[in-house]
N, C-alpha and C positions, 0 to 999 in steps of 0.2 A: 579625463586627461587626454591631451592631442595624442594620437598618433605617434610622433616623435619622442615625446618624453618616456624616458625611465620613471619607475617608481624605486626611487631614492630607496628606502627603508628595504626594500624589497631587495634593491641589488649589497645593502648594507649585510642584510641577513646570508645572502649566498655566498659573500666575501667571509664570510666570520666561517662556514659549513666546509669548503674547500678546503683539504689538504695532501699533502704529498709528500712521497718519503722516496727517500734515496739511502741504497745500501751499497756494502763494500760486498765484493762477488761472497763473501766468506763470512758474509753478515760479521763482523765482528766490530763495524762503528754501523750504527741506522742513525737516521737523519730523518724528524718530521717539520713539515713548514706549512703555514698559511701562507694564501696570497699576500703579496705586499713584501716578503721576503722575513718575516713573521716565523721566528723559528718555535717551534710545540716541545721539541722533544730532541736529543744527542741521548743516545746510547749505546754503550762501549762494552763490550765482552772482555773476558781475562785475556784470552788471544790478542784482542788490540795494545794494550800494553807489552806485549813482545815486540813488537815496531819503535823503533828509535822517536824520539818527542819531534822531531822535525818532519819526518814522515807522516806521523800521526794527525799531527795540527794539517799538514797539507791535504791527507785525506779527509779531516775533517770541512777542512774548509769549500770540496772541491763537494764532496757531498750535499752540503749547504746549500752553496749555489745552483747545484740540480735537481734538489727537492723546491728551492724557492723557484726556481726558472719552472720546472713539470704544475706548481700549485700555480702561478700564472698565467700559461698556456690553458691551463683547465679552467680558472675564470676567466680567462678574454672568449674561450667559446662556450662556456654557459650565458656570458653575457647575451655575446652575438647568438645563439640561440634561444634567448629572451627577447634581443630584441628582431627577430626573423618571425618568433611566433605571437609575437604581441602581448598585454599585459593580461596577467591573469590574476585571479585573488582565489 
């Protein structure tokens, strides 16, 4: 394979491996996500349902976005550290 190329299958497999989770300071909503914005996992503690539904959904939502944003930051540099150390099998 050049130099240049990715091994397709290979970057497929480390996409699917990566994930990240974002919590509330009080853990009481967690948040897991794959790359791609791929959400794994939302769970809610009895404490989160004390918070108004408007509140709630917005912590949920704010979560989301920074477990999907931290599981894409971690594959763009697994990538680029795939592809700085070249291909391996």
């Amino acid at each position: 394979m050049p130099e240049n190329e990715f091994d397709i299958e290979r970057m497929r497999r480390l996409s699917d491996t990566i994930e990240a989770e974002a919590a509330a300071e009080d853990r009481s909503v967690v948040v897991i996500s794959k790359s791609g914005s791929r959400v794994q996992d939302v769970r809610y503690s009895a404490r989160a349902f004390r918070l108004g539904s408007e509140e709630l959904s917005e912590l949920t939502l704010k979560l989301v976005k920074e477990a999907s944003d931290k599981a894409g930051r971690e594959l763009s540099e697994a990538l680029m550290s795939m592809r700085q150390n070249g291909p391996s099998r």
